[in-house]
N, C-alpha and C positions, 0 to 999 in steps of 0.2 A: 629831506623833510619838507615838507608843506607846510602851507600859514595861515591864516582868515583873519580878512581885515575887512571890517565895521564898518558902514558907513548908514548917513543919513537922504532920502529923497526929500526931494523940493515939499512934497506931503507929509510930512513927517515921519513914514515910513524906516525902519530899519531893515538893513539889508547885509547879507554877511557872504561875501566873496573869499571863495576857498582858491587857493592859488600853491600850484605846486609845479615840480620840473619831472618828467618822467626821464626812465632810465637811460637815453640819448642827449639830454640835458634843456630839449624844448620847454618851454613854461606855457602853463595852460590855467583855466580860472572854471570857476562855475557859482553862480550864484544863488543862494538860497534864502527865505522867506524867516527862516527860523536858524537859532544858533547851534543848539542841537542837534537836529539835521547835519549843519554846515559842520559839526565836528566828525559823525559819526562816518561823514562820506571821508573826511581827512583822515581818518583813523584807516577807512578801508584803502583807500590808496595808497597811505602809507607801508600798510602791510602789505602790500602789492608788488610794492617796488623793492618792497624789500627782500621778498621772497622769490621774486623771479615770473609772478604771474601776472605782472602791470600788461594791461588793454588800454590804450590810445582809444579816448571816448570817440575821437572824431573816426575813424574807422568803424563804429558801431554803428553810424549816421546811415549806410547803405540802407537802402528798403528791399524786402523781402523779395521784390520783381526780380530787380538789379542784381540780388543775389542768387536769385533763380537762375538768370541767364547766364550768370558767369560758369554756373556748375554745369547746366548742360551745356555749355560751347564746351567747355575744357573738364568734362569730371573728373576725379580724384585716379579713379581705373576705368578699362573701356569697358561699356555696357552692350548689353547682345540686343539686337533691334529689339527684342517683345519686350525688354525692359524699360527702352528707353520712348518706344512707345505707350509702354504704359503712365511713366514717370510724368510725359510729359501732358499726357490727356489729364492727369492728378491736379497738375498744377495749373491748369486751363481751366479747368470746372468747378475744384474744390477747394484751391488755397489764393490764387492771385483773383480771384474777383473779390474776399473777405480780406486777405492779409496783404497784400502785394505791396500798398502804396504805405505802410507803415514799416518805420526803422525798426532793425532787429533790436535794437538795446531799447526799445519802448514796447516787447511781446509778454511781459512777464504775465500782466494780467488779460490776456486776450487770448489766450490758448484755450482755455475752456470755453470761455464762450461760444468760442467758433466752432469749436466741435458739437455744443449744444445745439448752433445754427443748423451746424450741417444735420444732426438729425432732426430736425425741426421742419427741414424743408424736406422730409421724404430722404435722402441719403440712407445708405444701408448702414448698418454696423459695420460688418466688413470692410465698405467701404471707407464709413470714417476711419478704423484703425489702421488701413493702409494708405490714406492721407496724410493720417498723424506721423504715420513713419518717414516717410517722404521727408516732410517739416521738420522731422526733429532731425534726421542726417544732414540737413540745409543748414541748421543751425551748430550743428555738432562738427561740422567744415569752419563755419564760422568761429566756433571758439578754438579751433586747431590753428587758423592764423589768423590768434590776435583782436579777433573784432569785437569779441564779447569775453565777461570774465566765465560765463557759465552757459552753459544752455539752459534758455528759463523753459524748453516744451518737457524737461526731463524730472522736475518735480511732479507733473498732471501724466498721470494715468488712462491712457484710452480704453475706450470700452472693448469689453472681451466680444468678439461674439460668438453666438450658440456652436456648443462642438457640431464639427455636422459627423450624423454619424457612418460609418463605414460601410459602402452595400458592395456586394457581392455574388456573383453567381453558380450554382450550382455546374456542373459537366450537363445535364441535361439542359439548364436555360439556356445554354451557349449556344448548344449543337441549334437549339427550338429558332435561338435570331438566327444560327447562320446560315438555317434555310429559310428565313422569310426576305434578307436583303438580297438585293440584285447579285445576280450570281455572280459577277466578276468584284464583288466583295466579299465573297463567303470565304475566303482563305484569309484575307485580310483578318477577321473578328476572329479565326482560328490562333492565328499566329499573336493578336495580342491577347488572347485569352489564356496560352500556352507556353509565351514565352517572355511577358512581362515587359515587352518595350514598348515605349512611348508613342502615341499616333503621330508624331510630330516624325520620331525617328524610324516609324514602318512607312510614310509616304514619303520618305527621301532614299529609302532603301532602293539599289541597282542591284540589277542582274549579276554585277562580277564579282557581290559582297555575299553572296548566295552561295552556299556548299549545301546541296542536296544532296551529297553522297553524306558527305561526314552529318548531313541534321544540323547546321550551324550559319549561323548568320554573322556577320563581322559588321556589328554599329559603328559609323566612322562620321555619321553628319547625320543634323536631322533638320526638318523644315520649322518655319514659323508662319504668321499671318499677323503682324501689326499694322494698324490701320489698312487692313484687307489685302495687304501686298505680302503675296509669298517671297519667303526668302530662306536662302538655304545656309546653313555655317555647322559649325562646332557642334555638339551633343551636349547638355546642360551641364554635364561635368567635365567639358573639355579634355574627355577622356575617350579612348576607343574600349570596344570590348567586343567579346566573344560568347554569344549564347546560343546555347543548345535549345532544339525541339521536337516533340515526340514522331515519331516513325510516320503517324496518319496524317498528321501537320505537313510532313514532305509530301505524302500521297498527293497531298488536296495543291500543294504549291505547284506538285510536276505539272498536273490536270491545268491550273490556271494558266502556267506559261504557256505552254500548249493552246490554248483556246485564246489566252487574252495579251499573251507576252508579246513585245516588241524585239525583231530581232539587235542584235549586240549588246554587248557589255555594259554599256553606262548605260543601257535603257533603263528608263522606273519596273520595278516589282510591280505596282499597282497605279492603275489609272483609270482617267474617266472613259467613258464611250468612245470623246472625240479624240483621244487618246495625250490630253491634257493630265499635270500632276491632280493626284484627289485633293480638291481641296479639304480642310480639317472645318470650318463651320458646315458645307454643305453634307460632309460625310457625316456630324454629329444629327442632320436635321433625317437624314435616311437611318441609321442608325436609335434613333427614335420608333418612328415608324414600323421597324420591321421590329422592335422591344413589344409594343401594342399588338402587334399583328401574331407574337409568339407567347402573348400571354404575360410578358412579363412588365412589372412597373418602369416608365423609361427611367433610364438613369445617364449617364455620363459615360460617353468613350474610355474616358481614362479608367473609368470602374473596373474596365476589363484588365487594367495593369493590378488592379488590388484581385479581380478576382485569379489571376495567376496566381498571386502570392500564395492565396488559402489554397487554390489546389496542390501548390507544391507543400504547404502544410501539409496538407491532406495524404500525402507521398510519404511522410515523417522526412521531408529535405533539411538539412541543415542550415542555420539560419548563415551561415558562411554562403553557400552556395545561393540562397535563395539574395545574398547583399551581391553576389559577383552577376547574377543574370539580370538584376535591375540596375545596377551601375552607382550604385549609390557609393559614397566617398569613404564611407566606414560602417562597420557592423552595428555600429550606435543608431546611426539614423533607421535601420533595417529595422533593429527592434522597438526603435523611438513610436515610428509610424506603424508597424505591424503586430508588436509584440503583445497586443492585446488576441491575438488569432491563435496564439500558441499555446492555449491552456489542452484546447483539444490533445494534442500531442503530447503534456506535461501529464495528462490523464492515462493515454497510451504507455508511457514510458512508468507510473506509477503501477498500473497493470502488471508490467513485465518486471518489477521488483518486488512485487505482491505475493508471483509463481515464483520467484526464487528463493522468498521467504520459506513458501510452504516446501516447497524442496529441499532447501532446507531442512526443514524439522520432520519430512519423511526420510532422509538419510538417518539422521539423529534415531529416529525411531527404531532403526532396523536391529536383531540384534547382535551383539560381534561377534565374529567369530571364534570357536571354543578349541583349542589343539586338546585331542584326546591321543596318552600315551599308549603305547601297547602294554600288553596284559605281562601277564609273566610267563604261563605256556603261551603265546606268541612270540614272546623274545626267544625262548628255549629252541621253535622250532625253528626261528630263523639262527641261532648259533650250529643248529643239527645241519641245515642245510648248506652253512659256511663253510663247515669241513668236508 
């Protein structure tokens, strides 16, 4: 248990010193303005300690910098380069020129603000809530050992931003870009249009993860680009897989090797002229171009992994199969992200319960059949004919 003991200043001032021992038996003080106060913070410490969830004020003293650098020298689990390049641009730009130099146990009231800053000064929404998350996992370390009794970023709310909404391409738009890009990429837009893998994981694809007999690709690594440096590791679910692709998808791939392929096994599938990996910003800006040139509005490489999905919708695929050729970790996230695509199909399959009704009630209809006995000279002539 803790104390507060009264005193007076040389100005007549009263002053009330809250003094307690935490659960290792150190003694510690803080001093307050008001009696109040000084009971209200003793009451909360006391519960503290008494429950098992006492925080050492002076380890809450860290600043927000200090604490930054501890997590990325050493974080909690290892982060894949595009993470930690991203992580670390976050907190260069958006958090440590606003929050850096202030203690985490003095953030309560400065979380909003800053976010208000940040959009104030042109920041995007997006951007500020992946800011905010950033800062609240920093803090959320921080109340894991000890430094604070709570995370104060987890009361404030970040701003939502706008859904962006899903685009997509038709079978005809595909074919229209994959003859307007440079022809040693027209298989490339085939293969992520048809078989839903990632750009990251078609420009790290070899030649020896290639089955053109069996139509099957074996995903086993895929590339990145943070701060412009390619790099190659893991596939985002540090998982391997296996996906299938359609019969003309192999046509167009045999045709590339043949024209654009490097001889052996570990060569790349796809490359530049000078026979360099594609990079992923240069192929999105040609990729573009040849969008405008085929008619279509530009949109996003990755588009081409959503417009997979709706074509294998469009196939009536099961959404099992449509979770195994994008890789995703569970059939949740498959229909989390997609499952707005699926009415078409829920239409289809209403159709085909619709014709069973009515079949239904055309069987019902028909009418049954009647056994008619024989006669009685019938029966006579067949007893004649017995004997």
């Amino acid at each position: 248990m803790g104390w507060i003991k009264a005193y007076t200043l040389p100005s007549g001032k009263r002053r009330y010193r809250v003094l307690w021992r935490d659960p290792a038996g150190k003694q510690h003080g803080k001093v307050f303005q008001r009696s109040a106060e000084a009971r209200n913070f003793l009451r909360e410490v006391d519960h503290s300690v008494g429950n098992g969830t006492y925080t050492d004020p002076a380890r809450g003293r860290i600043t927000v910098a200090d604490l930054w650098r501890q997590f990325i020298d050493a974080p909690p689990r290892p982060l894949s380069p595009s993470t930690q390049a991203l992580y670390k641009m976050q907190a260069r730009v958006h958090i440590l020129p606003y929050l850096g130099n202030y203690r985490i146990n003095a953030l309560e009231d400065l979380i909003r603000p800053w976010m208000a800053t940040l959009e104030h000064n042109g920041v995007g929404i997006a951007s500020v809530a992946s800011a905010y998350r950033l800062l609240h996992t920093l803090l959320e370390i921080a109340v894991r050992e000890r430094r604070i009794g709570y995370n104060p970023a987890s009361p404030v709310a970040p701003p939502r931003p706008p859904s962006r909404e899903m685009r997509y391409l038709t079978a005809r738009e595909v074919n229209g870009i994959a003859a307007e890009v440079p022809a040693r990429y027209s298989a490339l837009v085939l293969l992520l249009a048809y078989s839903g893998l990632r750009i990251g994981e078609a420009s790290a694809l070899r030649v020896r993860n290639l089955d053109l007999m069996r139509r099957k690709v074996l995903v086993v690594e895929a590339a990145s680009e943070p701060d412009g440096r390619r790099l190659v590791g893991e596939t985002k679910t540090k998982q391997k897989r296996s996906v299938s692709f359609p019969a003309f998808v192999r046509d167009r791939l045999t045709d590339h090797l043949a024209e654009f392929g490097h001889p052996g096994p570990d060569s790349l599938v796809f490359t530049t002229e000078d026979g360099t990996p594609v990079g992923q910003h240069a192929f999105l800006r040609t990729f573009k171009r040849a969008c405008v040139r085929g008619g279509v509005e530009p949109l996003r490489v990755h588009d081409l992994r959503h417009t997979a999905v709706a074509l294998m919708i469009e196939t009536r695929a099961h959404p099992k199969e449509i979770q195994e050729a994008l890789g995703h970790a569970s059939i949740k996230t498959t229909l989390d992200v997609y499952g707005h695509l699926f009415p078409s199909l829920q239409e289809s399959v209403s159709d085909r319960l619709d014709a069973l009704y009515y079949e239904a009630l055309a069987e019902e209809a028909k009418p049954a059949a009647v056994m008619t006995l024989p006669t009685k000279r019938a029966s006579q002539r067949s007893r004649t004919r017995g004997r």
